[in-house]
C-alpha positions as CSV (number, residue, x, y, z in Angstrom):
1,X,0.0,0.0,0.0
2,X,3.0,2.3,-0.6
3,X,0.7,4.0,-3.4
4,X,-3.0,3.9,-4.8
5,X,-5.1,4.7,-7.6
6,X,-8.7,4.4,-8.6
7,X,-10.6,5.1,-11.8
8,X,-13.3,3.8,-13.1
9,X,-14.0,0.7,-10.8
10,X,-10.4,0.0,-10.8
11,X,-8.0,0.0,-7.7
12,X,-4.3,-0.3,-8.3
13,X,-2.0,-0.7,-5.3
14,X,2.0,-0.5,-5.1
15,X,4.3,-2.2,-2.6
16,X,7.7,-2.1,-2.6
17,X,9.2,-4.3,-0.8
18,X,8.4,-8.1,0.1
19,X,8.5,-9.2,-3.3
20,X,12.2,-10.1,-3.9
21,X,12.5,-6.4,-3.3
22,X,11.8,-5.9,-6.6
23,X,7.9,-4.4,-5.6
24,X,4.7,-5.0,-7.2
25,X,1.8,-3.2,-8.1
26,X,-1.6,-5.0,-7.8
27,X,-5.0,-4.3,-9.9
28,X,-8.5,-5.2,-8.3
29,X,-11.7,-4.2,-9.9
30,X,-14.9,-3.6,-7.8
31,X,-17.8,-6.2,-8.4
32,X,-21.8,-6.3,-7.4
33,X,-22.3,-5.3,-3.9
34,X,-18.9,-3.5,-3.0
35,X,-16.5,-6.5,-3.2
36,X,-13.0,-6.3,-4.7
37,X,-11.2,-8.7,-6.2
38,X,-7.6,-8.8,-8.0
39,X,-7.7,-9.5,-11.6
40,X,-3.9,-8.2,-11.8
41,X,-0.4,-8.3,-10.8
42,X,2.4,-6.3,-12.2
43,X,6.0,-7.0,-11.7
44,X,9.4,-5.2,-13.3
45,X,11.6,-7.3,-15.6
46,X,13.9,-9.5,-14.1
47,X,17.6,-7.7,-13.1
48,X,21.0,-8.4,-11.7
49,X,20.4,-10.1,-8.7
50,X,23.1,-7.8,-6.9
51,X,21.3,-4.4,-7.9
52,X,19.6,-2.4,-5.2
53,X,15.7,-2.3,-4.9
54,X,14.1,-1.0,-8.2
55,X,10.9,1.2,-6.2
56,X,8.4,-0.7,-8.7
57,X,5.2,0.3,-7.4
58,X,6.2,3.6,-5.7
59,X,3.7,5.5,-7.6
60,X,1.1,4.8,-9.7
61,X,-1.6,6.3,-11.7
62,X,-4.6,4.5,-13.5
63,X,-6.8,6.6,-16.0
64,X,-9.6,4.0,-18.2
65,X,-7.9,1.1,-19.4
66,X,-4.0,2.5,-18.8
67,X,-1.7,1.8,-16.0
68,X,1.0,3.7,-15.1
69,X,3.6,2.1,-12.7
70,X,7.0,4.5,-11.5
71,X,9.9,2.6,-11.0
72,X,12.8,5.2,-9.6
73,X,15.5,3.3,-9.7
74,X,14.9,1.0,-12.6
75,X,18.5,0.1,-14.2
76,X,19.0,0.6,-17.7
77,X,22.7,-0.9,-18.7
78,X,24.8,0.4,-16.0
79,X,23.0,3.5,-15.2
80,X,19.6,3.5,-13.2
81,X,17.9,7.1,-14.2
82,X,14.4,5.7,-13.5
83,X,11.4,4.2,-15.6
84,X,7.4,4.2,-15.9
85,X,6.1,1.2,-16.9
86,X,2.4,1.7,-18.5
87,X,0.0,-1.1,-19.1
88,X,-3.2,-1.5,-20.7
89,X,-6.3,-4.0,-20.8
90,X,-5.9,-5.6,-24.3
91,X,-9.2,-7.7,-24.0
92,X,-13.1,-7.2,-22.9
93,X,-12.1,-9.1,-19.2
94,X,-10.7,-7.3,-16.5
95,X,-8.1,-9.8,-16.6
96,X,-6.3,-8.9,-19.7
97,X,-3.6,-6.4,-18.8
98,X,-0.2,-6.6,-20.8
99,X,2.6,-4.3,-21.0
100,X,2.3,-1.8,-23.5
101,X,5.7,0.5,-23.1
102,X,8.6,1.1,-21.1
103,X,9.4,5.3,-20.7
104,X,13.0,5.7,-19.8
105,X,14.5,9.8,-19.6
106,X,17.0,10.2,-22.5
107,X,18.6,12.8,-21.4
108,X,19.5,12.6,-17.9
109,X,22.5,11.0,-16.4
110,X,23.6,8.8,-13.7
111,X,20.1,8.6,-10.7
112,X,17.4,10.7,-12.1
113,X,14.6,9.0,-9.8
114,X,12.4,9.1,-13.1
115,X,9.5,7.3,-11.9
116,X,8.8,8.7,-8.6
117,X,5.4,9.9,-9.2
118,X,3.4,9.8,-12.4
119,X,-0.2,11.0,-13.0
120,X,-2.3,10.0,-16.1
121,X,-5.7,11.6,-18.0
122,X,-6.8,10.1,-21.1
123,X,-3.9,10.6,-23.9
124,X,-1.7,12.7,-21.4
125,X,0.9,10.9,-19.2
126,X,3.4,13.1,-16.6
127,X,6.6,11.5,-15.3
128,X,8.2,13.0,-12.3
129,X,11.5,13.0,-11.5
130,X,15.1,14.2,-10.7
131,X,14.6,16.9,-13.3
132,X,11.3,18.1,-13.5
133,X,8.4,16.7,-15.1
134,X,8.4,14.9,-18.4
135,X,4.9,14.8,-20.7
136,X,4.1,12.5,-23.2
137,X,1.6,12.0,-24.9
138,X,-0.3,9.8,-27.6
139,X,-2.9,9.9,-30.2
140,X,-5.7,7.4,-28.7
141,X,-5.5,4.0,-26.6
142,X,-3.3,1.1,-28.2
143,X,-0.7,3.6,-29.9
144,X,2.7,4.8,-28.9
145,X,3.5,7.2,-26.4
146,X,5.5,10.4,-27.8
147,X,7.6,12.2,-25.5
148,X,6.5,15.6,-25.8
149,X,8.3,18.1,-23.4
150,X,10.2,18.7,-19.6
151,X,7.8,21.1,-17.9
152,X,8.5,22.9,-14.9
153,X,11.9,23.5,-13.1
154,X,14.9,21.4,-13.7
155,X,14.7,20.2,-10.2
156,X,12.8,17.3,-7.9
157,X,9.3,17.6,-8.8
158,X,6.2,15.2,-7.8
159,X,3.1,15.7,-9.9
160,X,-0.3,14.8,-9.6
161,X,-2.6,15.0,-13.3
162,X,-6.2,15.1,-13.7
163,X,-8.1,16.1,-16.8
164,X,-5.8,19.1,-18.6
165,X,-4.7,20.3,-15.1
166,X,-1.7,19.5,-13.5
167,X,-0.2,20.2,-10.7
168,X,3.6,20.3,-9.7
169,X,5.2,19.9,-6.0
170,X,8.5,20.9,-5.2
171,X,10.8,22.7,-2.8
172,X,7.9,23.5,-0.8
173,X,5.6,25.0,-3.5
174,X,2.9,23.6,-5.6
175,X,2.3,25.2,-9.6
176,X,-0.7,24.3,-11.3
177,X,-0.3,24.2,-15.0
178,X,-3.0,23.9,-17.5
179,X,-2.8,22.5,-21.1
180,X,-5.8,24.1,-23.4
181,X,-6.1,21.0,-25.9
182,X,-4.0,18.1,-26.5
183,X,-0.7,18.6,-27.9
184,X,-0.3,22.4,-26.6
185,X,2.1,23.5,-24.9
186,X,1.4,23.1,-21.1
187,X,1.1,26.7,-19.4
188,X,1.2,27.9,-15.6
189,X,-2.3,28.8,-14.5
């Protein structure tokens, strides 16, 4: 229960630790008279065995059928700048959830924590990290997510997303950005 999110009679739940140390996020979906029951389990690619704990299910973000899962210290060759793992139901069940894409920074060195909160609205997907806030976005469900800009300060930023609103938190302060219509430019309200 390290992080939750609910959409759309969906709960998805991140731990992690107590899985191999590796973490884990879980998917339930709410049936007939309030009961939950899991329909999914996510878990990061295997790794070297000596690397340090990847954060997998550290934050998480759920928007329709699309999963977001932040894994800070995710390793890519010998650096670990972070990853977001998204996932989305492929089939009518709620049991048909397969990984979709793997968004790893390109341009930051050495730790860059990207992964350690993510927020998710329709076609929009924010990525925070080390250095600010990464956007992508795509042009419907199914297709491939384009990175589209670093917003905010190049500096530790969470972010929480809902609907074209956004909302930054670092050093103390929290900036709420707006974007008009898919594919602008994101602005500071």
């Amino acid at each position: 229960g390290v992080s939750v999110a609910l959409d759309s009679g969906y709960l998805v739940v991140g731990a992690t630790r107590g899985f191999g140390d590796t973490g884990s996020a879980f998917v339930f979906q709410r049936r007939a008279l309030g009961e939950w029951i899991q329909v999914a389990q996510f878990s990061p690619p295997p790794y070297s065995p000596d690397s340090f704990e990847l954060g997998f299910g550290g934050a998480v973000a759920i928007s329709g059928t699309t999963i977001v899962v932040g894994a800070p210290n995710f390793q890519t060759d010998f650096e670990a700048p972070g990853g977001a793992f998204v996932y989305e139901r492929a089939g009518a069940t709620p049991y048909s959830w397969v990984r979709s894409a793997l968004l790893v920074p390109a341009d930051t060195l050495g730790l860059g924590r990207f992964g350690s909160s993510v927020g998710i609205s329709g076609d929009a997907l924010l990525v925070g990290s080390a250095f600010g806030v990464f956007a992508y976005e795509r042009h419907g469900p199914g297709l491939p997510w384009n990175r589209a800009t670093r917003i905010g300060p190049f500096e530790p930023a969470q972010v929480f997303l809902q609907g074209n609103h956004a909302w930054l938190a670092r050093s103390g302060e929290i900036r709420e950005l707006d974007q008009p219509s898919a594919g602008a430019p994101w602005s500071e309200v």
